[in-house]
N, C-alpha and C positions, 0 to 999 in steps of 0.2 A: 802198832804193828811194825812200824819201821823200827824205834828203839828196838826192839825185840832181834830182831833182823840184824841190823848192829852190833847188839850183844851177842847170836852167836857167831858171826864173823871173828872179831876180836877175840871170841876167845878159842875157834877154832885156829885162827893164826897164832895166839900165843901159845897155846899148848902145841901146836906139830913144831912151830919155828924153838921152842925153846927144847924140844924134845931132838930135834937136829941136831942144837948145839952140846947135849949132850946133858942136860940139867934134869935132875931126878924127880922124881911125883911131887916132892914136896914143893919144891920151887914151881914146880907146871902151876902146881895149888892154888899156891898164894899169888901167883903172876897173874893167876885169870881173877882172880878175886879181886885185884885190884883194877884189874881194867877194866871188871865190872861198875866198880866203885867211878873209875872217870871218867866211861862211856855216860855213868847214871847224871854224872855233877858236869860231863860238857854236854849233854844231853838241855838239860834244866837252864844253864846257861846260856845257850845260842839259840835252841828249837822251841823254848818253851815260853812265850811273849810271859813275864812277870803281870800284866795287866792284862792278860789273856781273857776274855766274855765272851761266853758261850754264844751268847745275842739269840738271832733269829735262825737258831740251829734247826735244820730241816730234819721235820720228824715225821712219821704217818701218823692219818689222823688217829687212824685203829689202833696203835700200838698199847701193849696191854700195861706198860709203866705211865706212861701218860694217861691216858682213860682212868684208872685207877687215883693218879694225882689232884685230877680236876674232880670225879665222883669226893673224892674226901675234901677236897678245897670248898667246894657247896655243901659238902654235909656238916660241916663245920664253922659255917659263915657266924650262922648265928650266936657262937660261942667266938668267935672275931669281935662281934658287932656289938656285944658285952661290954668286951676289956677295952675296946677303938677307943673309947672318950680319955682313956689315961694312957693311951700311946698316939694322941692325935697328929703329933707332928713325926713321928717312925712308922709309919703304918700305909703300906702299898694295898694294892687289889689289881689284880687280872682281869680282864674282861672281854667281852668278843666286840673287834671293831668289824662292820662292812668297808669294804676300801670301797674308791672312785670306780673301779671296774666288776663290782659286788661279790670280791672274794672273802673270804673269812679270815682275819688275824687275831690273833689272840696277842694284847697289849699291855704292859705293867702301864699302873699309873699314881702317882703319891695320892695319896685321900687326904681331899683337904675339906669334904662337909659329907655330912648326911643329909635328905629329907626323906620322907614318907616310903618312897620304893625306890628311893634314885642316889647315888650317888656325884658326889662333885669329883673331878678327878684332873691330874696335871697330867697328861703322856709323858711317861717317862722314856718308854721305848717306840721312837715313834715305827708308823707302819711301813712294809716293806716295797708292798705293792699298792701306793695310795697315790693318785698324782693331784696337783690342784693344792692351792691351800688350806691350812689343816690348824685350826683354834688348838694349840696343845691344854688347854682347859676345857673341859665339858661336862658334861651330865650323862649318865650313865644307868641304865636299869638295874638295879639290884638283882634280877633274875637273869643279867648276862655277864654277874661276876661267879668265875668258876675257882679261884683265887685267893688268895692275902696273904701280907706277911707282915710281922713287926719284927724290930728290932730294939729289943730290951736295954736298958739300961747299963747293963751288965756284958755288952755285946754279943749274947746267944740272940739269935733267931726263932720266932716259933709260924708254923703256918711254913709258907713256901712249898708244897707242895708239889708243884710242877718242877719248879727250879731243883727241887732233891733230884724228878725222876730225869729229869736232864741232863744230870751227872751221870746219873746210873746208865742211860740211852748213851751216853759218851764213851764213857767205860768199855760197855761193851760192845760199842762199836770200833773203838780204836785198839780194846786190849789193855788201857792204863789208865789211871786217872793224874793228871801234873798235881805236882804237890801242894800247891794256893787252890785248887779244888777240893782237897782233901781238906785242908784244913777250911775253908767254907761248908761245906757239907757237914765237919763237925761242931758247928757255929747253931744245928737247927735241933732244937729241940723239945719234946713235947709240953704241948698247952697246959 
């Protein structure tokens, strides 16, 4: 929203201050076009962390991008849990942790086995609100991953689920999505 905000500043000030000095529509034209163009590149430059992660971006639980990410990340597990043996060493899952104070976190974690209903799992993204020490390897229920993702060979994504509707939640929370989002987002693609 701010970019936004920015851009039309500039280019209300280029268009009246150049129309002051006396310079015709075409020039107002191409003056805001360009300032459009350096707001956008010192924009991306200063404001926009290059290694920017969405992380533990606060969402409601209810939100209907979310709900819908995690319904299809479970209804799809099984068509994960296929292809997992030939992506064992690319291949995350999501899953629901209890913290130390018995709140609900939803956690990436690399998948490093299977058994029977459980998975083995590395915390990738550890918990927000968890205090006390915390084994970043564990065991996990298969019916508390709502989750997965692999990444191909080929560097496309399939699976991530959540992580798509996170962008989207971002998006339209802020008005824009930074351009290494964009291009992550076009990294995921169907199974």
């Amino acid at each position: 929203m701010l970019k936004l905000v920015t851009h039309l500043v500039v280019g209300c000030g280029l268009w009246y201050g150049l129309q002051v000095m006396g310079l015709g529509l075409g020039w107002r034209i191409g003056a805001i076009l360009a300032g459009a163009t350096a707001v956008h590149l010192v924009w991306e430059r200063f404001f926009v962390d290059p290694g920017l992660y969405l992380g533990a971006m606060p969402i409601a639980a209810d939100d209907p991008l979310m709900v819908a990410a995690m319904a299809k990340g479970r209804e799809t597990l099984p068509e994960f849990l296929k292809i997992y043996p030939d992506h064992a060493s690319d291949s995350m899952v999501k899953f629901k942790f209890i913290t130390s104070s018995g709140e609900v976190e939803w956690l990436w974690g690399d998948l490093l086995g299977l058994e029977e209903d459980r998975a083995r799992v590395y915390i990738r993204t550890p918990p927000t609100k968890h205090e006390g020490t915390l084994d970043r390897t564990m065991m996990v229920a298969l019916s508390d991953v709502v989750d997965w993702q692999v990444e191909c060979r080929d560097g496309t994504l399939r699976g991530g689920f959540t992580n798509q509707a996170m962008f989207k939640v971002f998006q339209r929370q802020e008005g824009y999505l930074p351009g290494q989002f964009v291009q992550q987002l076009q990294r995921f693609k169907e199974l």
